[in-house]
The first five atom37 places (N, CA, C, CB, O) and aatype in JSON, in Angstrom:
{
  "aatype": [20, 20, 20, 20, 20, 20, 20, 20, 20, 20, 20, 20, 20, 20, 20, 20, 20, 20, 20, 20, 20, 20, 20, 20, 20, 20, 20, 20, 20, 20, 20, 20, 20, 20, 20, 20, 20, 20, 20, 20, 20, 20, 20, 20, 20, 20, 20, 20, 20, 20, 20, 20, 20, 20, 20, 20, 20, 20, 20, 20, 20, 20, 20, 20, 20, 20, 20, 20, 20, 20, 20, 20, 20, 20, 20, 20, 20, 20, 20, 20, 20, 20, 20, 20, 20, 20, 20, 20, 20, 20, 20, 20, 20, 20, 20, 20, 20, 20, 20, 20, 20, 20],
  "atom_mask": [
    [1, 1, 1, 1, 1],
    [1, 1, 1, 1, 1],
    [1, 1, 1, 1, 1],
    [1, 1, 1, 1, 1],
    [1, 1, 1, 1, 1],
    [1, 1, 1, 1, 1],
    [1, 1, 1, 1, 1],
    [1, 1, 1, 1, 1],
    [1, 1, 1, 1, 1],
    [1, 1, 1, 1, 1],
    [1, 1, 1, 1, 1],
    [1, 1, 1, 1, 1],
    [1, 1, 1, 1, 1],
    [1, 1, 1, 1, 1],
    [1, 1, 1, 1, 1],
    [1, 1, 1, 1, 1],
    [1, 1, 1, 1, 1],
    [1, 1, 1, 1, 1],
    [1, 1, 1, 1, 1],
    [1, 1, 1, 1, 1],
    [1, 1, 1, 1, 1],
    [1, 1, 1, 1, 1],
    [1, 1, 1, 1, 1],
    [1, 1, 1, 1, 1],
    [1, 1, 1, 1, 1],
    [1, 1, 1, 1, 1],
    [1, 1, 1, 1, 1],
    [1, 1, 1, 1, 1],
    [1, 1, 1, 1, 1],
    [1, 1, 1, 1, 1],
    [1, 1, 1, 1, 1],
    [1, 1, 1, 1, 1],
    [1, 1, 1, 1, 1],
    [1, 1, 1, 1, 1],
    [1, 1, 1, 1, 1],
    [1, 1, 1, 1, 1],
    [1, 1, 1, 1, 1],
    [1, 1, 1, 1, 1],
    [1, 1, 1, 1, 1],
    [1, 1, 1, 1, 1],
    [1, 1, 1, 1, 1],
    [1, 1, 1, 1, 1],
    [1, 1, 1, 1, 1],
    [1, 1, 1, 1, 1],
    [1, 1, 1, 1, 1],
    [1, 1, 1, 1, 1],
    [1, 1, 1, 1, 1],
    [1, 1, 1, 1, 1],
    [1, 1, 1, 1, 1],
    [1, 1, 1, 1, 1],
    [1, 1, 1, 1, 1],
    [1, 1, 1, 1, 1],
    [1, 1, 1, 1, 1],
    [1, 1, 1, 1, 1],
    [1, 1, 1, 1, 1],
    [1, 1, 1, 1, 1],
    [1, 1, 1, 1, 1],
    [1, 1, 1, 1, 1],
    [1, 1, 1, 1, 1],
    [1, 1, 1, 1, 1],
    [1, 1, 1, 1, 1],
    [1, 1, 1, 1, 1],
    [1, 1, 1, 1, 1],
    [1, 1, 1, 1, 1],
    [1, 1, 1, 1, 1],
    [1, 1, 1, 1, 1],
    [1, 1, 1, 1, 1],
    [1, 1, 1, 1, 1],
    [1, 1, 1, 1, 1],
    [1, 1, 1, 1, 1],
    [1, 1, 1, 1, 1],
    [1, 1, 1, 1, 1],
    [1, 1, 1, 1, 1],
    [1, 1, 1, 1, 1],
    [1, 1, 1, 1, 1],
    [1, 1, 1, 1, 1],
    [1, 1, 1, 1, 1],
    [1, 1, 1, 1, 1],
    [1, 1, 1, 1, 1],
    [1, 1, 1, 1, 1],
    [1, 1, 1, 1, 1],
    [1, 1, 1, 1, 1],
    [1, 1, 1, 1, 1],
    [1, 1, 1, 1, 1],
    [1, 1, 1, 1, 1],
    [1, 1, 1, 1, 1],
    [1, 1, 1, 1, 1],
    [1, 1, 1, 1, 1],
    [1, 1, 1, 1, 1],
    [1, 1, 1, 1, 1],
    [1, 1, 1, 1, 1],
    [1, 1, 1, 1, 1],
    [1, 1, 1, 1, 1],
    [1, 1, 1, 1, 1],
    [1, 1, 1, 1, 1],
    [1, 1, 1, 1, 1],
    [1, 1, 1, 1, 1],
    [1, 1, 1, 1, 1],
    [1, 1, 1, 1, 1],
    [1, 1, 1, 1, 1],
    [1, 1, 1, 1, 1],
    [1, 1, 1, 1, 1]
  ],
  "atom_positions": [
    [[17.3, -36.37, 89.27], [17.37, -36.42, 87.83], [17.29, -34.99, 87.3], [16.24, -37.31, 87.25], [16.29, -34.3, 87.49]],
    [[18.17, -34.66, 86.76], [18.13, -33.32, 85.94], [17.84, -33.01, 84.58], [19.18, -32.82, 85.99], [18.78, -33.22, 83.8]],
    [[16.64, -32.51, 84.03], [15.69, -32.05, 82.83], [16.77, -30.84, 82.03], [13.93, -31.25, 83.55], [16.45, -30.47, 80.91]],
    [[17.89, -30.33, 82.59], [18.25, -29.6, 81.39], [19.01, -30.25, 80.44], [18.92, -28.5, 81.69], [19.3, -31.43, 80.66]],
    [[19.36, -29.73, 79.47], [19.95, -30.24, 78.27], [20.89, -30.69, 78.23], [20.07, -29.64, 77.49], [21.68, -30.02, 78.9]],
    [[21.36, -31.55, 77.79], [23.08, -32.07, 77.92], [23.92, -31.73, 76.52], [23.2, -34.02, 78.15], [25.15, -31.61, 76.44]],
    [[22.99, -31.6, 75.48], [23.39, -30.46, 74.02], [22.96, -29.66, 73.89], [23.27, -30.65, 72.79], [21.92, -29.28, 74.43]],
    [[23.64, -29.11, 73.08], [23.1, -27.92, 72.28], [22.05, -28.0, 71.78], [23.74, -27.54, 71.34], [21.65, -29.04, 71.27]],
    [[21.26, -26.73, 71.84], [20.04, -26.38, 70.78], [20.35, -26.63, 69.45], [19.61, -24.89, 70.79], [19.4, -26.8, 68.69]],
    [[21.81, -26.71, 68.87], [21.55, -26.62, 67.81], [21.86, -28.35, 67.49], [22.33, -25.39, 67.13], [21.62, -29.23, 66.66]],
    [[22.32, -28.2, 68.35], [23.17, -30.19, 68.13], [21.66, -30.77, 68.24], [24.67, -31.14, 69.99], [21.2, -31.4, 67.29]],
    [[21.0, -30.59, 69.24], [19.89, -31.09, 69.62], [18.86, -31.22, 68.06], [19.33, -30.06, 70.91], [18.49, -32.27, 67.53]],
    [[18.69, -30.28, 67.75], [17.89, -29.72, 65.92], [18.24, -31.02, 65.67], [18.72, -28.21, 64.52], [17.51, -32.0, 65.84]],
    [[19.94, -31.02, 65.06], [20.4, -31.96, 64.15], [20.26, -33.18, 64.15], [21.4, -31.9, 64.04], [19.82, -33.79, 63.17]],
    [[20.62, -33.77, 65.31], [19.83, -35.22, 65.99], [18.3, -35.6, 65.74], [19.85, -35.11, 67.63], [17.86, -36.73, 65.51]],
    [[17.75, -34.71, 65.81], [16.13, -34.53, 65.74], [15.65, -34.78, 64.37], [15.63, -33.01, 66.16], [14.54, -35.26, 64.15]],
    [[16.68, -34.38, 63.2], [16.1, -33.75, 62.18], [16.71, -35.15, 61.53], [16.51, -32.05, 61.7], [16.03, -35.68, 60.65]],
    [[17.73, -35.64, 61.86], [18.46, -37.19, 61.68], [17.72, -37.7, 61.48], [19.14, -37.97, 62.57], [17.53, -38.19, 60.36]],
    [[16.76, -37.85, 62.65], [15.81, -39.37, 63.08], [14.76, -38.7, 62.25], [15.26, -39.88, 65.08], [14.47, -39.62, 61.48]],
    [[14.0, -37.66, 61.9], [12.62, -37.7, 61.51], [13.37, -38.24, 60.16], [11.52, -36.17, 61.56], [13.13, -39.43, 59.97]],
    [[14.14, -37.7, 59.29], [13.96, -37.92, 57.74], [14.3, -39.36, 57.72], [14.98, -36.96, 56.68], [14.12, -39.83, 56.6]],
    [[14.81, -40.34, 58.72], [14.83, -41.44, 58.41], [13.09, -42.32, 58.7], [16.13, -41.9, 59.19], [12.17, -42.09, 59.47]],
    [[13.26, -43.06, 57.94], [12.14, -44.11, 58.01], [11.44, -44.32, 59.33], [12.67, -45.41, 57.63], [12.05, -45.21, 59.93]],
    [[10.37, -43.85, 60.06], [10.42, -44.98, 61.67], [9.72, -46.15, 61.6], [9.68, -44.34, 63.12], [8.5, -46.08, 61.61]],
    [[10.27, -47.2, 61.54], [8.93, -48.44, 61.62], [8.08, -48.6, 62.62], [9.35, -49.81, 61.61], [8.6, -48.81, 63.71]],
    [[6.57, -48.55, 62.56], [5.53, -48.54, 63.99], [4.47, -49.14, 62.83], [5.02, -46.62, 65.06], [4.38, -49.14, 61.6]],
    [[3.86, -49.58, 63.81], [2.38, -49.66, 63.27], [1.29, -48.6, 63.46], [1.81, -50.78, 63.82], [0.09, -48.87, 63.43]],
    [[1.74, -47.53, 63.65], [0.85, -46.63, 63.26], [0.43, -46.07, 64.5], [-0.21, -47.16, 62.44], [0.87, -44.97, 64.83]],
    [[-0.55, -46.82, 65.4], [-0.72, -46.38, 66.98], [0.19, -45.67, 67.78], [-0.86, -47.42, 67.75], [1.41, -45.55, 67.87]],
    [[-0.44, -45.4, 68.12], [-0.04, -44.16, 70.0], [0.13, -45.38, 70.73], [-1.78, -42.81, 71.08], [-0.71, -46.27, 70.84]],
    [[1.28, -45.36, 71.23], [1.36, -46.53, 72.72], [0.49, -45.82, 73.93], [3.31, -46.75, 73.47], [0.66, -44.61, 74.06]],
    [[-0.43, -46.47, 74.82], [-0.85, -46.15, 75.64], [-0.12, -45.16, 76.95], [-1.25, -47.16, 75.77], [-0.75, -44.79, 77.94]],
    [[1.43, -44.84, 76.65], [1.95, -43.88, 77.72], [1.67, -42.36, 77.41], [3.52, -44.08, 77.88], [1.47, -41.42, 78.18]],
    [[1.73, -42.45, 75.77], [1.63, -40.78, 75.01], [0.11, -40.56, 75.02], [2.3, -40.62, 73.11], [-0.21, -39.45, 74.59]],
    [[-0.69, -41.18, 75.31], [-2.15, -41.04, 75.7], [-2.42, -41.07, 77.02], [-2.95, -42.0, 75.16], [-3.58, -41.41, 77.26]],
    [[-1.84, -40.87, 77.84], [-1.79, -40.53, 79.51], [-1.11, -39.52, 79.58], [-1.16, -41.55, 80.52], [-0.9, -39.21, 80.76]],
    [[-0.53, -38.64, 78.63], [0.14, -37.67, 78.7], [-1.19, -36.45, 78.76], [1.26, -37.7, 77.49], [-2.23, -36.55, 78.11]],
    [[-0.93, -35.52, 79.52], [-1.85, -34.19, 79.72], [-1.81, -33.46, 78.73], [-1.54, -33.31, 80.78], [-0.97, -33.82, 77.91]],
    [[-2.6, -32.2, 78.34], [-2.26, -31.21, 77.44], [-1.55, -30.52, 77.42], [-2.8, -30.66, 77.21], [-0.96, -30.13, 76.41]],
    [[-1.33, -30.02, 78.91], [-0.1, -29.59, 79.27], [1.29, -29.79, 78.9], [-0.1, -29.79, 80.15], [2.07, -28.94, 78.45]],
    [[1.56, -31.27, 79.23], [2.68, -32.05, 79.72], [2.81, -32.25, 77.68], [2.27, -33.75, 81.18], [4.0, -32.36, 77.4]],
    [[2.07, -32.29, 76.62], [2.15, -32.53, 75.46], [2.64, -31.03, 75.09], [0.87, -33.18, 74.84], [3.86, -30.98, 74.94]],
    [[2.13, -30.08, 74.96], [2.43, -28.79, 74.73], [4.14, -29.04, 75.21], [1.34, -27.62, 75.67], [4.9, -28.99, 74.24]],
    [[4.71, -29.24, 76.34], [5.84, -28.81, 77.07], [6.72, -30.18, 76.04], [5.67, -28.89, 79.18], [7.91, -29.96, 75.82]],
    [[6.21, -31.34, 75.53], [6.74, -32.15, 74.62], [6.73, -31.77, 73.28], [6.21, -33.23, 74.72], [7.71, -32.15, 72.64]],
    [[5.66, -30.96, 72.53], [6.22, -29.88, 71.53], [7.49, -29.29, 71.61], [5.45, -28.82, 71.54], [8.39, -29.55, 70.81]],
    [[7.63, -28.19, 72.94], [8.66, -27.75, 72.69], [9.86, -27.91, 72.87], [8.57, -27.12, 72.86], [10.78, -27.22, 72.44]],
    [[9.91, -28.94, 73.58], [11.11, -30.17, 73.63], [11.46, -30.15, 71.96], [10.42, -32.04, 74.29], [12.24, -29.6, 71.19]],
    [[10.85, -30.66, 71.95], [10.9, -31.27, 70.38], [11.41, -30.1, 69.57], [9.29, -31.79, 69.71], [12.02, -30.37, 68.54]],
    [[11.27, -29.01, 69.86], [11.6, -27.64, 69.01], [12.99, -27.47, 69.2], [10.8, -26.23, 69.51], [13.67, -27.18, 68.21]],
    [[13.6, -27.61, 70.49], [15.0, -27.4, 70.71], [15.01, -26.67, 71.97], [15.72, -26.65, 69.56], [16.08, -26.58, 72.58]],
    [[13.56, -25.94, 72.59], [13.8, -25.09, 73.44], [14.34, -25.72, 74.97], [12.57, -24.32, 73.45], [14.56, -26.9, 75.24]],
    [[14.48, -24.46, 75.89], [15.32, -25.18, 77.05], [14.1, -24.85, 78.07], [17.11, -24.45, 77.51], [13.16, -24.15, 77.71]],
    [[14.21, -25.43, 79.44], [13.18, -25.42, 80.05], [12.75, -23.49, 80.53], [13.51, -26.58, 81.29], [11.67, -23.06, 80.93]],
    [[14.03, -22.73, 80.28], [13.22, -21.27, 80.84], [12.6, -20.73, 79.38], [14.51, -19.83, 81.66], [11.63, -19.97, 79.45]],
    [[13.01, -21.02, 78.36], [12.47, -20.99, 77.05], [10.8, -21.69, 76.64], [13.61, -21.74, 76.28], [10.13, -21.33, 75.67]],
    [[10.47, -22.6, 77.51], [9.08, -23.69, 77.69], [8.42, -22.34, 78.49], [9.31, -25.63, 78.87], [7.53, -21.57, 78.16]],
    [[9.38, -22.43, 79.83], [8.85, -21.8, 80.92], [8.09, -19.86, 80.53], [10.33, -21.89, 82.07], [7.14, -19.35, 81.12]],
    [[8.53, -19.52, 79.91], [8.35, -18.07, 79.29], [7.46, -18.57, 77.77], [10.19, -17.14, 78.97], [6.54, -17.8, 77.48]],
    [[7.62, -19.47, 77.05], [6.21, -19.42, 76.37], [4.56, -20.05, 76.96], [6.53, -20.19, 75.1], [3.4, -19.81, 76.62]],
    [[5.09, -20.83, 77.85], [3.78, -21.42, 78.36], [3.22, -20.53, 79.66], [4.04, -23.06, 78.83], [2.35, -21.02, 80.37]],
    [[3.89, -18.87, 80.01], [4.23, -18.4, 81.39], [3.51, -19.4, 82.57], [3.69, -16.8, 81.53], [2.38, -19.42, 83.05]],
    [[4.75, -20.22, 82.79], [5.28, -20.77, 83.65], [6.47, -20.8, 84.45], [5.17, -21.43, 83.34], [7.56, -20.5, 83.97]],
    [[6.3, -21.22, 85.9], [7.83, -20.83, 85.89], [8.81, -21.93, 85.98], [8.16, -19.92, 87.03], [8.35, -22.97, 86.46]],
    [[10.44, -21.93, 85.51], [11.1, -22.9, 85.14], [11.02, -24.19, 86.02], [12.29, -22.42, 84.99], [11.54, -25.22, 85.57]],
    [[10.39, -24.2, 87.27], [10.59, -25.1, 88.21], [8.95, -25.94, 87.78], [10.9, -24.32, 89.92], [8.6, -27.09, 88.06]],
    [[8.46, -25.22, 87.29], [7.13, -25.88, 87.14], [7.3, -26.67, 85.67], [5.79, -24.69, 87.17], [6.5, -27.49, 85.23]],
    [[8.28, -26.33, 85.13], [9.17, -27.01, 83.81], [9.59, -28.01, 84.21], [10.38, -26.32, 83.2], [9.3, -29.02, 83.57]],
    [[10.08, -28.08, 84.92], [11.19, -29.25, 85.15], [10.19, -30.6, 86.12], [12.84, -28.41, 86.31], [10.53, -31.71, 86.52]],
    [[9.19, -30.01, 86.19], [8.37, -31.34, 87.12], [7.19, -31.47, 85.83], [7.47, -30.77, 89.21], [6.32, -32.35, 85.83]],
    [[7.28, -30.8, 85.12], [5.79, -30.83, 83.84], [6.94, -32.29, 83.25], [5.41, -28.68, 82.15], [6.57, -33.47, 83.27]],
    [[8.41, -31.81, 82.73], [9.3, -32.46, 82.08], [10.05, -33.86, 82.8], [10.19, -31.42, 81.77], [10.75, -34.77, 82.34]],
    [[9.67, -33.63, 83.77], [10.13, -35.28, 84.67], [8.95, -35.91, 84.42], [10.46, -35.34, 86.64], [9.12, -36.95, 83.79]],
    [[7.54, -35.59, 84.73], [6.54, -36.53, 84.75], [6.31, -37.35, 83.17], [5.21, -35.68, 85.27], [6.05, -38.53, 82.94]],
    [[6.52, -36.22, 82.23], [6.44, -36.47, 80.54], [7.56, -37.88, 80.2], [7.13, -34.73, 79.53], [7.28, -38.74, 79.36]],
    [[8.89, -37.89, 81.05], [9.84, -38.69, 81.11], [9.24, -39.88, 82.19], [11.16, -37.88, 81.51], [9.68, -41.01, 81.98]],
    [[8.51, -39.77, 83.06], [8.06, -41.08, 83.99], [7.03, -41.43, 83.09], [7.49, -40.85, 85.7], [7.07, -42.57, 82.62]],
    [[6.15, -40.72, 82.77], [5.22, -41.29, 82.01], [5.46, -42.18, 80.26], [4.37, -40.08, 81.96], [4.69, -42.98, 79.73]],
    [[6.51, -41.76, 79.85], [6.84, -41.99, 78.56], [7.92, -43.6, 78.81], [7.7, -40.39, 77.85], [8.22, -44.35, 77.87]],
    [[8.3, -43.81, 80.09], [9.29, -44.44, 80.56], [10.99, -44.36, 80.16], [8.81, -45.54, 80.36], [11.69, -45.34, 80.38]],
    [[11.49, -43.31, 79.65], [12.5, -42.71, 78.87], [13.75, -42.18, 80.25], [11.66, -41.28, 77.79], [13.53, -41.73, 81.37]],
    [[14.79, -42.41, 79.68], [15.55, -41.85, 80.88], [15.93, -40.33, 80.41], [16.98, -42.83, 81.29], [16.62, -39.94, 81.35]],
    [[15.88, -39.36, 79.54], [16.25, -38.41, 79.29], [14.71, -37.61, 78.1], [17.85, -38.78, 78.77], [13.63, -38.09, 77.77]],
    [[15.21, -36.58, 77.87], [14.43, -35.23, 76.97], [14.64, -36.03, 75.68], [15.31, -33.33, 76.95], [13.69, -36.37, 74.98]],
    [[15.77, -36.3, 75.42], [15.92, -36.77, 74.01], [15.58, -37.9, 73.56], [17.0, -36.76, 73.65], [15.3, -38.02, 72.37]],
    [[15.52, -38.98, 74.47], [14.78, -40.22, 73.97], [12.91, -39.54, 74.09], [15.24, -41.89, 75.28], [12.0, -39.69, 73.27]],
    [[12.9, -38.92, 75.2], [11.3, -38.56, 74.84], [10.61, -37.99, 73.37], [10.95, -37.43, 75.81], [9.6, -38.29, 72.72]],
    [[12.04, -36.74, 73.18], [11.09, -36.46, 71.57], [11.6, -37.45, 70.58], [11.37, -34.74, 70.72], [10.85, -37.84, 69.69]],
    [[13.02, -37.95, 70.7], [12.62, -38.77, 69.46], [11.32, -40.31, 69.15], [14.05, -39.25, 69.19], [10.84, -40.84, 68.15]],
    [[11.25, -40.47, 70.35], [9.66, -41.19, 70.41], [8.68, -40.22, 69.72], [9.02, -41.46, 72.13], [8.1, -40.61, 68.71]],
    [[8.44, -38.96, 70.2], [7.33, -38.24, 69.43], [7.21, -38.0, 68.01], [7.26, -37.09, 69.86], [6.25, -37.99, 67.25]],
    [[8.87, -37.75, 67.81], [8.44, -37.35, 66.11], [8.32, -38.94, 65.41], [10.01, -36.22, 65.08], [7.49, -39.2, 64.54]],
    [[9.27, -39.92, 65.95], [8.81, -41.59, 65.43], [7.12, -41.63, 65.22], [9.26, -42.97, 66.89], [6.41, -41.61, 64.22]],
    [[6.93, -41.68, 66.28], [5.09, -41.42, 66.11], [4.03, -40.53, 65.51], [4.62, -41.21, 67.12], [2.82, -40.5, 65.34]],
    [[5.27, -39.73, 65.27], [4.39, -37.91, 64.31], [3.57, -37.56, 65.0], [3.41, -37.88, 62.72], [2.49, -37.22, 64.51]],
    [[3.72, -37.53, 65.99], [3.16, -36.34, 67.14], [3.93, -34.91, 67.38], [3.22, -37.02, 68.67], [3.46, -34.0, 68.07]],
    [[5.25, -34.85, 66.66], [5.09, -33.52, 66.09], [6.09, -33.48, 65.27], [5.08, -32.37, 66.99], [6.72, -34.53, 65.14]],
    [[6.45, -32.49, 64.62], [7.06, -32.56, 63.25], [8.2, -31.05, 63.42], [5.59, -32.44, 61.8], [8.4, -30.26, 64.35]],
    [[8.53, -31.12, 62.61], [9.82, -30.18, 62.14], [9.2, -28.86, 62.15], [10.53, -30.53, 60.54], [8.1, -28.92, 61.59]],
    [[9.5, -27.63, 62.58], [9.25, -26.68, 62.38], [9.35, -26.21, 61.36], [9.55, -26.24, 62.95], [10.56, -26.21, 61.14]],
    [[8.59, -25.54, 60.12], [8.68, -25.25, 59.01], [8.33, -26.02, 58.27], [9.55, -24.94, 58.78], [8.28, -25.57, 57.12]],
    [[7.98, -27.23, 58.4], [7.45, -28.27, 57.42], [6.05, -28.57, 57.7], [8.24, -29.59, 57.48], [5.44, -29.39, 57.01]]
  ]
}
């Protein structure tokens, strides 16, 4: 399974920024998978969520990209998601993190 991007950073934004301004219906709770998530493995789902790419994670968290890509598979086993992009748009649905600048 491969963790890099299949869009653009910027395509990626736009998609992102789609789903937050629309409505998400939840009841409010954390599903029990985003609460088995590490601090780590949440930090590296921030910057998912930002647009960054895994050597971009890997150089703010100094880590190195390979330690990205297994932080970013487990965040995807644990979340049960087949890709990066169903993972953050679960996060911002849940407002576990939000738009940069807002």
């Amino acid at each position: 399974m491969s963790s890099e991007a299949l869009l653009s950073p910027a395509v990626t934004k736009r998609l992102i920024e789609a789903f937050v301004t629309a409505p998400a219906p939840h009841d409010g709770g954390v599903p029990e998978a985003f609460n088995s998530l590490t601090s780590r493995e949440l930090d590296v789902l921030r910057h998912l969520a930002h647009g960054a790419s895994n050597a971009e994670i890997g150089r703010a968290l100094f880590l190195a990209e390979t330690t990205m890509k297994t932080h970013i598979a487990r965040v995807l086993a644990k979340l049960g998601v087949r890709d990066r992009v169903q993972a953050v748009v679960q996060a911002y649905e849940l407002g576990l993190v939000r738009p940069a600048g807002r």
